[in-house]
C-alpha positions as CSV (number, residue, x, y, z in Angstrom):
1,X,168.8,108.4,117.9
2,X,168.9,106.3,114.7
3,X,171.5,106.6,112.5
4,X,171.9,110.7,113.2
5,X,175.1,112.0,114.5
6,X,174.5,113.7,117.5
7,X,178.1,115.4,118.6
8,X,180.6,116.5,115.7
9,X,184.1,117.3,115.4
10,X,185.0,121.0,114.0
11,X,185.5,119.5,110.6
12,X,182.1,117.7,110.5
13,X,180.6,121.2,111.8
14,X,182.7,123.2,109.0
15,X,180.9,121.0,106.9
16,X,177.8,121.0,108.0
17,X,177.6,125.1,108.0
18,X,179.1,125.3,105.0
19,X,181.8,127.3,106.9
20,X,185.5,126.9,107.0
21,X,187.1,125.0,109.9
22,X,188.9,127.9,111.1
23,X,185.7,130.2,111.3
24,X,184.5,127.6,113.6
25,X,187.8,127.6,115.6
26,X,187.7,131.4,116.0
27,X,183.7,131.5,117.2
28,X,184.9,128.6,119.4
29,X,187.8,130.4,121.4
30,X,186.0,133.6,121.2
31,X,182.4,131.3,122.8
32,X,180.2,132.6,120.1
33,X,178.8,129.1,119.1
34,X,177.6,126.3,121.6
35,X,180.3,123.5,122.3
36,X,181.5,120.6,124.6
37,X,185.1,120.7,125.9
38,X,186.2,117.0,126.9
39,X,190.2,117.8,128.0
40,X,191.4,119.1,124.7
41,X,188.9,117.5,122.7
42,X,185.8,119.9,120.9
43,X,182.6,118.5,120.1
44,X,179.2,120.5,119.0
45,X,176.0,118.9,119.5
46,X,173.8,119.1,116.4
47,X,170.7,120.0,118.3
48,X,172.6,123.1,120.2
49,X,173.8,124.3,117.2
50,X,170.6,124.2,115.1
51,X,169.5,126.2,118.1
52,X,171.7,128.6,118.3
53,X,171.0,129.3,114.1
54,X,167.7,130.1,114.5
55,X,168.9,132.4,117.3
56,X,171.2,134.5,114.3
57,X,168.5,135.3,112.2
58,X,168.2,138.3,110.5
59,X,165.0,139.7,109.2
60,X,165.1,141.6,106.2
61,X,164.2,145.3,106.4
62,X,161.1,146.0,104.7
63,X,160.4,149.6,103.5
């Protein structure tokens, strides 16, 4: 795994995105984005989530 994070906290994945913390609260309690619940604890596995991104592609619309 090297030095790669593999699991990050809401703020890491706020930061990551480019995304405010609470966006990723609100896709978290409504389960629009992938996550890990450990007891009360939230974690988002970078590999899941870069999944799921290329899943929420738009193409453009081409005349």
């Amino acid at each position: 795994m090297g030095s790669e994070q593999r699991y990050l906290s809401p703020q890491e994945l706020s930061q990551y995105l480019g995304i405010a913390t609470q966006t990723i609260y609100e896709w978290t309690s409504q389960k629009k984005i992938p996550f890990i619940k450990l007891g009360r604890l939230v974690k988002f596995d970078v590999a899941e989530i870069d999944a799921w991104m290329k899943t929420q592609r738009v193409e453009p619309y081409n005349n």
